[in-house]
N, C-alpha and C positions, 0 to 999 in steps of 0.2 A: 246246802239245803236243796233237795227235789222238789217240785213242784207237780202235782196232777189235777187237772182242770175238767170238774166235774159239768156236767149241763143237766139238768131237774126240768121235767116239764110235765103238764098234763094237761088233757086236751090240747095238744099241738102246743099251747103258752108255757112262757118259761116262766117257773115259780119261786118268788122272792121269799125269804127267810126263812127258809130252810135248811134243817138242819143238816152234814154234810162228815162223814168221818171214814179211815179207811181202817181195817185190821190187818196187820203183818201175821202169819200162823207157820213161815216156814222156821225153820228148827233152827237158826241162828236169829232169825229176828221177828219177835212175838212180840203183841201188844198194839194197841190203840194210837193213834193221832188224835189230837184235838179235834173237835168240832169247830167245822166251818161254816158262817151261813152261806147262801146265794145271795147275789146282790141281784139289783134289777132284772137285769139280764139271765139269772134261772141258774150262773154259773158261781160253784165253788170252788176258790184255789186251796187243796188242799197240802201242805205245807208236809215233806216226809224225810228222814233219813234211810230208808230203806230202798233198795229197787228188788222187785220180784213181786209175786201173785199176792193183791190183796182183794180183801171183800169189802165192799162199798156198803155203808149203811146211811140211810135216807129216814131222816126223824124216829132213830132208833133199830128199825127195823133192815136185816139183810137183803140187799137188792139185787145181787151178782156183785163178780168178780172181776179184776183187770191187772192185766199186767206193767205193774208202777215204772216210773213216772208214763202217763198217760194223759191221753184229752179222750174222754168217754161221753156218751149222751146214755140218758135214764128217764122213761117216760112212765108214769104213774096211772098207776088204774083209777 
C-alpha cells in the first residue's frame, strides 16, 4: 500500500476534517480512493495502490494534480 500525504490549509492554518481523496484517470488505473480526513495538523494520509498522475479533490471539489505517492501542500481560498 502507497501512501500520499496531503497538507490542507487556509489562511496560512492547517484545516482539521476535511475531507481528502485522489482520482487515478491513467488508462490502466482509473478510479477513486477513499476519503480521508485531516487530522489536527491539516494533513491527510491518503492510502493508494496506484503510482502515477492523480487529481486531488478537497471536500469534493478538484484542486490540482500530483504525481503519487507524494507529500503535497493545498492552500484554500
Amino acid at each position: 500500500m502507497l501512501i500520499s500525504q496531503i497538507k490542507v490549509y487556509k489562511n496560512n492554518k492547517p484545516l482539521k476534517g476535511v475531507s481528502v481523496s485522489l482520482e487515478f484517470t491513467g488508462f490502466t488505473q482509473m478510479g477513486f480512493t477513499k476519503r480521508f480526513l485531516t487530522n489536527n495538523e491539516g494533513i491527510a494520509y491518503v492510502e493508494h495502490s496506484s503510482r502515477g498522475r492523480a487529481n486531488v479533490y478537497i471536500n469534493g471539489s478538484n484542486v490540482g494534480s500530483i504525481y503519487t505517492p507524494a507529500e503535497e501542500s493545498f492552500y484554500l481560498v
